[in-house]
N, C-alpha and C positions, 0 to 999 in steps of 0.2 A: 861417111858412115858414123854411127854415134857410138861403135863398136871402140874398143883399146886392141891392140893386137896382142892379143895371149892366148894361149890354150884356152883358157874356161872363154873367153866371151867368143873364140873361133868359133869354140863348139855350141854355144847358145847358139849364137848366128847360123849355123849349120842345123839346128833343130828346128830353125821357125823356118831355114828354108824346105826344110821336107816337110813341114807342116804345113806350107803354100801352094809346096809344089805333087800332096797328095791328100790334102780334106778338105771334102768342098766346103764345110761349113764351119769355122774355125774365126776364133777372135784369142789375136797375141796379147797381151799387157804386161811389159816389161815392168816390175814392179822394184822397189827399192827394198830394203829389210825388213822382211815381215816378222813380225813379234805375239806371241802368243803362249799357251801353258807348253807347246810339246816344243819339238822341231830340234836344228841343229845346234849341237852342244860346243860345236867350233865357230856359230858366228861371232861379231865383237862384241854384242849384250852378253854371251854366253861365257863368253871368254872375261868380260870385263868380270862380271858377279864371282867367278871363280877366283881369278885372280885376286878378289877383295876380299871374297870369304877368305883365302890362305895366306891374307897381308903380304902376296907377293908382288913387288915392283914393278910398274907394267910403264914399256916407252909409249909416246903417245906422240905423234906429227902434229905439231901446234896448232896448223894452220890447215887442215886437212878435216872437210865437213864429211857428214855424211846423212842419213835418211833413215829415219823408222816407219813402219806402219802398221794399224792394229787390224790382225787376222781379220777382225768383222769388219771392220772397214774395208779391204781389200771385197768382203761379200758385196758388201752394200755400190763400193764401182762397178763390180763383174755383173751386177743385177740391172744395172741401168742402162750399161753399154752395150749388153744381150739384147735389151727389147728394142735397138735402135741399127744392130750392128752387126755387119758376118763379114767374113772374109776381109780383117781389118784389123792393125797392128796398134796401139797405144804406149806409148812413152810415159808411165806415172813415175817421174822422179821423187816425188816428196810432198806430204801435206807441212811439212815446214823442214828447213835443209839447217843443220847443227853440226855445231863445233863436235870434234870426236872427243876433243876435254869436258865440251861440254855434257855429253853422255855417260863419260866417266865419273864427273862429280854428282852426276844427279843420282848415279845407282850408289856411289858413295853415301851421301847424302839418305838414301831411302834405308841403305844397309847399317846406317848408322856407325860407318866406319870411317876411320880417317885415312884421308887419301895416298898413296903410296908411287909416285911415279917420277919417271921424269920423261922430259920433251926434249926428241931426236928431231933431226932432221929428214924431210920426205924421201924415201928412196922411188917412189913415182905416187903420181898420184892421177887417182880417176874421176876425169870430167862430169860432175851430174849437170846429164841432160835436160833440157826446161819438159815441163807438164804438157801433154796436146792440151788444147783449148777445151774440147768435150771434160777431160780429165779437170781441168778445173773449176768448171758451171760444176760440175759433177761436188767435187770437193765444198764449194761455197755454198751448193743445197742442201747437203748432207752431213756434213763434217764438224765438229767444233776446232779451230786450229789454234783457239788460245789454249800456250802451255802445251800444245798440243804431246811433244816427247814427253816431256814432265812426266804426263797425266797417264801414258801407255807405258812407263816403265811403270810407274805407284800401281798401274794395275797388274803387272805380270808380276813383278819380281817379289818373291816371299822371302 
């Protein structure tokens, strides 16, 4: 399973199963961190910009990536995988996979602040999955992936 055992991903796992096992026309896409003007004010974009705006000290696991991706960009996969695809699950891990320092320093960087942290040790850490194959023809027709993080923080974060 590509699942970690915890509550949140149990209960994902438990949503795409009743989503299998009661719509007939349905397409999953596990997606990675979507970024965009609204959304959740607890993810780690959200949490980083806060924390920089209030110069407070934020731990960071050195060695521990992770994934962004931009709300249109998420349209533009969902739009191509629809005219090709039902009843069918996809794995988009990432149009490019980053350091979490390195997500740190670039909103630093953007905020024009100076960085405030220090680097903990992992207390677990979560496996990103590889891209299905479709998800990345998809990515290489579509997508720009030079700088790719860079260039979706410089657009969201004010």
């Amino acid at each position: 399973s590509n699942y970690v055992d915890n509550d949140y991903y149990r209960h994902k796992k438990n949503t795409e199963d009743f989503i299998k096992d009661n719509v007939s026309n349905y397409l999953i896409i596990r997606l990675p961190q979507v970024i965009s003007n609204t959304g959740n004010q607890n993810n780690l974009v959200n949490f980083f910009i806060n924390s920089i705006k209030q110069h407070k000290k934020v731990k960071i696991q050195k060695h521990t990536k992770r994934a962004l991706v931009d709300v249109e960009d998420v349209k533009i996969l969902t739009c191509e995988l629809i005219k090709n695809h039902n009843k069918k699950t996809f794995n988009f891990s990432s149009v490019e996979q980053i350091g979490v320092y390195e997500i740190y320093k670039i909103i630093c960087d953007i905020l024009l602040i100076k960085p405030n942290f220090e680097f903990v040790l992992p207390t677990f850490t979560t496996p990103l999955i590889e891209n299905d194959l479709e998800i990345n023809k998809i990515i290489s027709e579509n997508i720009d992936k030079e700088n790719y993080t860079y260039k979706i923080l410089q657009k969201y974060i004010k």
